[in-house]
N, C-alpha and C positions, 0 to 999 in steps of 0.2 A: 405383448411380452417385452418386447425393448422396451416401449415407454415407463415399465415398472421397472425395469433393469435403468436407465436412464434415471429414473426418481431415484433412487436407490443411490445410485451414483452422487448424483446433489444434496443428496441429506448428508453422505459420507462425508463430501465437500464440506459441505455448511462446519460438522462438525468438525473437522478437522481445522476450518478457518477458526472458527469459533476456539479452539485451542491456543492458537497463534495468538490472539490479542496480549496487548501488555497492558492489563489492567494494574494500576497500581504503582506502576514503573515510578521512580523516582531518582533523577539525575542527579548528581550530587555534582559532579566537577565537571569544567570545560571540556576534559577529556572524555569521561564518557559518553558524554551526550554528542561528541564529535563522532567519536566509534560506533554509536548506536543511530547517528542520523545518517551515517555513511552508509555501515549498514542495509538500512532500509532502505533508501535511494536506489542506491545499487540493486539489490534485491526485487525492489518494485521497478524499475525503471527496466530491468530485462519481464518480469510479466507484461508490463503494459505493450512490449515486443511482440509477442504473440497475440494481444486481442488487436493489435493492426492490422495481424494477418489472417487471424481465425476467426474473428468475430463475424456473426452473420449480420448484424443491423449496423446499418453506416456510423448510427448514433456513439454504438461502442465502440466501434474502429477511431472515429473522430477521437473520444474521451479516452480510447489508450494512446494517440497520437499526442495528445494535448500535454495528458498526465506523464509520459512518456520524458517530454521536451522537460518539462517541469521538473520531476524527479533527478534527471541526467544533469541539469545544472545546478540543483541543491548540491545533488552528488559532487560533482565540479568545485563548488566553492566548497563542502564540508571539508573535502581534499584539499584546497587551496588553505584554511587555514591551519587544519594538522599538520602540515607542512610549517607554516609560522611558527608552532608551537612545538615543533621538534616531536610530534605523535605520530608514532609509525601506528598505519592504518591495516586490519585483516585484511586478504586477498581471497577472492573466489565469496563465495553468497552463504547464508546461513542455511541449516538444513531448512530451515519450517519453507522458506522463499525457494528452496529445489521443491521441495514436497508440495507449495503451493502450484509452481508452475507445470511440475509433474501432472497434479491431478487435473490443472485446469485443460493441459492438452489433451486429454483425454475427452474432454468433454465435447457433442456435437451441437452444432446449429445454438438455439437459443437455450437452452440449458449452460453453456460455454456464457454466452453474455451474461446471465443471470448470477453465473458464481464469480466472473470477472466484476460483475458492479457492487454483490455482497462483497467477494475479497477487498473491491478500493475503498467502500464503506468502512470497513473496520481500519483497514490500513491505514485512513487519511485521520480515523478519529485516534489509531494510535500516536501518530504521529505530530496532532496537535496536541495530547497530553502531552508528550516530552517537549514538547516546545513549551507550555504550557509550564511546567517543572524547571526547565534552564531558563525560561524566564526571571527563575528570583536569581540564577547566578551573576557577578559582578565579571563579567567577559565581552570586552568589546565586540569580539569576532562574533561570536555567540549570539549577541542582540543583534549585530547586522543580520547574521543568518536569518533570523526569527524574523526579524522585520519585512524583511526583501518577500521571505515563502509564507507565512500565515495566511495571507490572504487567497493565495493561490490555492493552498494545500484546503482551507475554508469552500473555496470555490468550486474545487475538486471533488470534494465530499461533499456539498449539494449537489451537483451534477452526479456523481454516485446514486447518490441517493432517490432521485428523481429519475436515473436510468432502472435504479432497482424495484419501485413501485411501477413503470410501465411496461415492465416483463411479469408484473403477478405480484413482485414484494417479497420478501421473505421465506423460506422453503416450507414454513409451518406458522399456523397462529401463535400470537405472544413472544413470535422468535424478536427479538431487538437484537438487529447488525450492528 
């Protein structure tokens, strides 16, 4: 009975992630794309908090410690240059990043790792499209950002990805994270 209570719980998850995506996002000005990568930084940078500490496999502990360092300095500098640019930045997290980190602590043992590697999965592929989109804008600060994290956030989302197929993959066949 837990463990269908427990699956139950991860399809919620799945879906609920699966909502979160910003399929389609398109950044138009330095400004946004400054608010929407601070954003997410922040946002993910306190999840990967909790799989430090919750996470049952080293492997996940290790990649929210990693992603964690990673996200906290994007954060950093996306900060540092809306500052330059006189862009006063939101304070506190957006609901979907309460609601993801709400559901994820709920979660026990390797069910918690599985929806922490699907969540960085979608997260990291969110977040290289808006890199991907402020890429055509003309913003010095902007292309340093990009350039400094692509690889990282690339790096981050294989490592996801390769955490999330040796927990099982997926909550369901044909699901693409």
């Amino acid at each position: 009975m837990v463990q269908r209570v427990a699956v139950v719980v991860c399809i919620a998850f799945a879906l609920t992630a699966c909502s979160r995506s910003h399929e389609g996002v398109v950044v138009l000005t330095p400004q946004s794309f400054l608010v929407s990568a601070y954003l997410a930084a922040a946002g993910d940078a306190n999840v990967c908090a909790i799989a430090t500490r919750q996470a049952r496999l080293p492997e996940t502990r290790s990649l929210g410690a990693q992603t964690q360092a990673t996200l906290s300095s994007l954060r950093d500098d996306v900060a540092a240059a809306a500052r330059r640019k006189d862009i006063a930045l939101p304070q506190g997290m957006e609901e979907k990043k309460i609601a993801l980190r709400d559901n994820l602590s709920i979660l026990p043992g390797r069910i918690f790792d599985r929806g922490y590697a699907l969540a960085m999965v979608q997260d990291s592929r969110s977040m290289l499209q808006e890199f991907d989109a402020a890429s055509r804008l003309n913003d010095p600060d902007v292309h340093n950002i990009i350039n400094k994290y692509r690889a990282q956030i690339q790096a981050e989302q294989r490592d996801s990805r390769q955490l999330l197929a040796s927990l099982g993959g997926p909550p369901w066949p044909n699901f693409e994270p």
